[in-house]
N, C-alpha and C positions, 0 to 999 in steps of 0.2 A: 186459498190452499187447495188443490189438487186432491180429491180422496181418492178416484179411481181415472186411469189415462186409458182409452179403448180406443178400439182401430176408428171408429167412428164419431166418438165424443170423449173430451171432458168433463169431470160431474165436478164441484167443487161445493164447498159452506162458502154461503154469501158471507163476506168482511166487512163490520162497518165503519163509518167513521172513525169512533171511536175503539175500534180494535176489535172491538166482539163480535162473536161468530156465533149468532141466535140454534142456527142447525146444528154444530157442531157442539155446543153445551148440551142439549136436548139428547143429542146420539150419546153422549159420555154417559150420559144419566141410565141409560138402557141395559140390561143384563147381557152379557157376552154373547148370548144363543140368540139374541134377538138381533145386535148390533150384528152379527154375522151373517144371519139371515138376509138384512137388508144389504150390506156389503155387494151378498151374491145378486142382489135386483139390479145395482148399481156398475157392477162390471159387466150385466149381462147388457143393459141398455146403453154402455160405453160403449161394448162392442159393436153391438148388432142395429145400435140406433130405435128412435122412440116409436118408430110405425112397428118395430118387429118385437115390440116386447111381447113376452113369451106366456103374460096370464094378464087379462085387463083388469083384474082382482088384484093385481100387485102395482102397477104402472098404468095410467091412464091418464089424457086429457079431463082436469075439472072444470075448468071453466077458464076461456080463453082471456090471459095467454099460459094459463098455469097448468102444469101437470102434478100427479102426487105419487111419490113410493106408496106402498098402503101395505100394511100386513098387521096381525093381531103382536102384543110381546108383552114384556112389562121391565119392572126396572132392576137396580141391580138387587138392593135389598129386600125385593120380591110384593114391596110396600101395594105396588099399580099392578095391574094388566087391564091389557085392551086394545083397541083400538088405535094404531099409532099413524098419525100420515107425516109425508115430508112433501109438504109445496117448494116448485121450482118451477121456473121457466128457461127458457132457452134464449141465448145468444151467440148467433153465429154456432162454432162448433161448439160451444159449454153449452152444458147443462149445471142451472145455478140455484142450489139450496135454499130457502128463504128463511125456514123455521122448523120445528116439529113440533107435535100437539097432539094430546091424547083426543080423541074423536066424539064425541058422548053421543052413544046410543048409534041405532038406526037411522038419525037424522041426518042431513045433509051438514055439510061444514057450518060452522057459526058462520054470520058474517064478520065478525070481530077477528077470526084467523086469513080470511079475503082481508079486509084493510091492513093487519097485518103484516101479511103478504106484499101487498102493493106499493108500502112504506119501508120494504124491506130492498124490494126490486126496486123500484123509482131512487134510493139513496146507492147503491150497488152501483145502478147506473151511469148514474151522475157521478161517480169516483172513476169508474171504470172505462167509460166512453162518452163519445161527446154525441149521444145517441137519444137522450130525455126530451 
């Protein structure tokens, strides 16, 4: 499912097998002010494409082949804040959601949200193209 359609990209939540849409529960979970904030990451890199994103504090290449939304937020019930990233990669002209995760700390990603990832996109794929 389609979150935002721009002159340049597709963003979508990955769908799994199973129906479930890891990125898209995670975003539901998020306070209005947050979920908007990223909205606006999302139409701006739909439009303008991933070379011209507009803060590399918000959108950036993590580790190839993954990029991540990235901004600070919390949830609706105000329970979290922090750190939020949203891993994606790219296909063709999508740009495709894997999961969200709250970040901990100054550290680099777990590797547990990388395998994650990789089992998100490797199953995506395989539903979606004959590309794995």
């Amino acid at each position: 499912m389609c979150i935002v359609v721009g002159q340049r990209h597709s963003i979508l939540f990955a769908e799994l097998a199973d129906g479930s849409t890891p990125g898209r529960e995670f975003f539901g979970s998020l306070a209005e002010e947050t979920r908007a904030k990223f909205l606006s990451y999302f139409k701006h890199v739909a439009d303008n494409g991933k070379g011209a994103a507009f803060n590399s504090r918000r959108f950036r290449r993590e580790r190839k082949p993954y990029y991540a939304f990235k901004n600070k937020g919390r949830t609706k019930n105000k329970s979290k804040r922090g750190m939020i990233r949203f891993p994606c990669f790219c296909h063709k002209e999508l740009i495709i959601i894997t999961h969200g995760f709250w970040k901990p700390g100054q550290r680099k990603w777990p590797e547990t949200e990388y395998t994650r990832a990789e089992g998100i996109r490797k199953e995506w794929l395989k539903l979606n193209t004959s590309d794995v």
